[in-house]
C-alpha positions in Angstrom: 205.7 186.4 145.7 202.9 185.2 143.0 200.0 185.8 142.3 197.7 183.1 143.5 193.8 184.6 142.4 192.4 188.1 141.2 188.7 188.8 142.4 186.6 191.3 142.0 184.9 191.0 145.5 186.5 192.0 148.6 184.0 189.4 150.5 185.3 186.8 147.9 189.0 187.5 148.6 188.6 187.4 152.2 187.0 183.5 151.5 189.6 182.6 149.6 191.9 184.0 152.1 190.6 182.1 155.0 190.9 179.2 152.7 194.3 179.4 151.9 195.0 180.5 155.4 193.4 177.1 157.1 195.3 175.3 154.8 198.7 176.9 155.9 199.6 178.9 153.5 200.6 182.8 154.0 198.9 184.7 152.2 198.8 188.6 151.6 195.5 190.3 150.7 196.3 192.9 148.3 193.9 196.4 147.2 192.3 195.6 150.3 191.9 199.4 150.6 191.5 200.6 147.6 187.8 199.9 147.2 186.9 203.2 148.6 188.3 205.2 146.2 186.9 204.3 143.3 183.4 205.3 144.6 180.6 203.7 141.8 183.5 202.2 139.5 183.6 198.6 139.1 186.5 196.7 140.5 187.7 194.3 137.7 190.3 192.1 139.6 190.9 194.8 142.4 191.9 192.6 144.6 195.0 190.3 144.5 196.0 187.3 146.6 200.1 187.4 147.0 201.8 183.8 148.7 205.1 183.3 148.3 206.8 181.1 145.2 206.9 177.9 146.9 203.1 177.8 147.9 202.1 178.8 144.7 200.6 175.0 143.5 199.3 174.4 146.8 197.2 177.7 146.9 196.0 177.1 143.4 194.7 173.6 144.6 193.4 174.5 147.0 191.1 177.5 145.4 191.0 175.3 142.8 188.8 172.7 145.2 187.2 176.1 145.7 186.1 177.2 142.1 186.4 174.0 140.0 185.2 176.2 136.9 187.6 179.5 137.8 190.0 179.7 135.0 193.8 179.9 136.2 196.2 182.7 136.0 199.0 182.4 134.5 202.5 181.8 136.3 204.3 184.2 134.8 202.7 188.1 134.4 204.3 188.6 130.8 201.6 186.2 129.8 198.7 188.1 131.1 200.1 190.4 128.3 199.9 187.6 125.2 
């Protein structure tokens, strides 16, 4: 599994969801229910959409089509760290 977008709005990751979901794609919603327990904190990328390796290019188009201007994650996590 990859990561295919980080969101910080649970309304958003349901969109994208849906999105990725029309266009085939399984897709697993991820800190779905962790938004009510951090009460008034902010949830800075909270919420995590998981589709397996293969569909990983053809989510990213697709939310891509989405969010022209959304910056893209990168494919490996040891990056997030560089």
């Amino acid at each position: 599994m990859k990561i295919a977008c980080r969101t910080d709005s649970l309304i958003d990751a349901h969109l994208r969801k849906g999105l990725l979901e029309s266009g085939g794609i399984r897709v697993h919603l991820g800190g779905e229910y962790l938004s009510g327990a951090l009460g008034e904190m902010p949830p800075f990328g909270l919420y995590v959409l998981w589709v397996g390796d293969a569909d990983l290019a053809a989510a990213r188009a697709l939310l891509a089509e989405l969010d022209p201007a959304a910056p893209a994650l990168p494919d490996e996590p040891s990056e997030l760290l560089a």
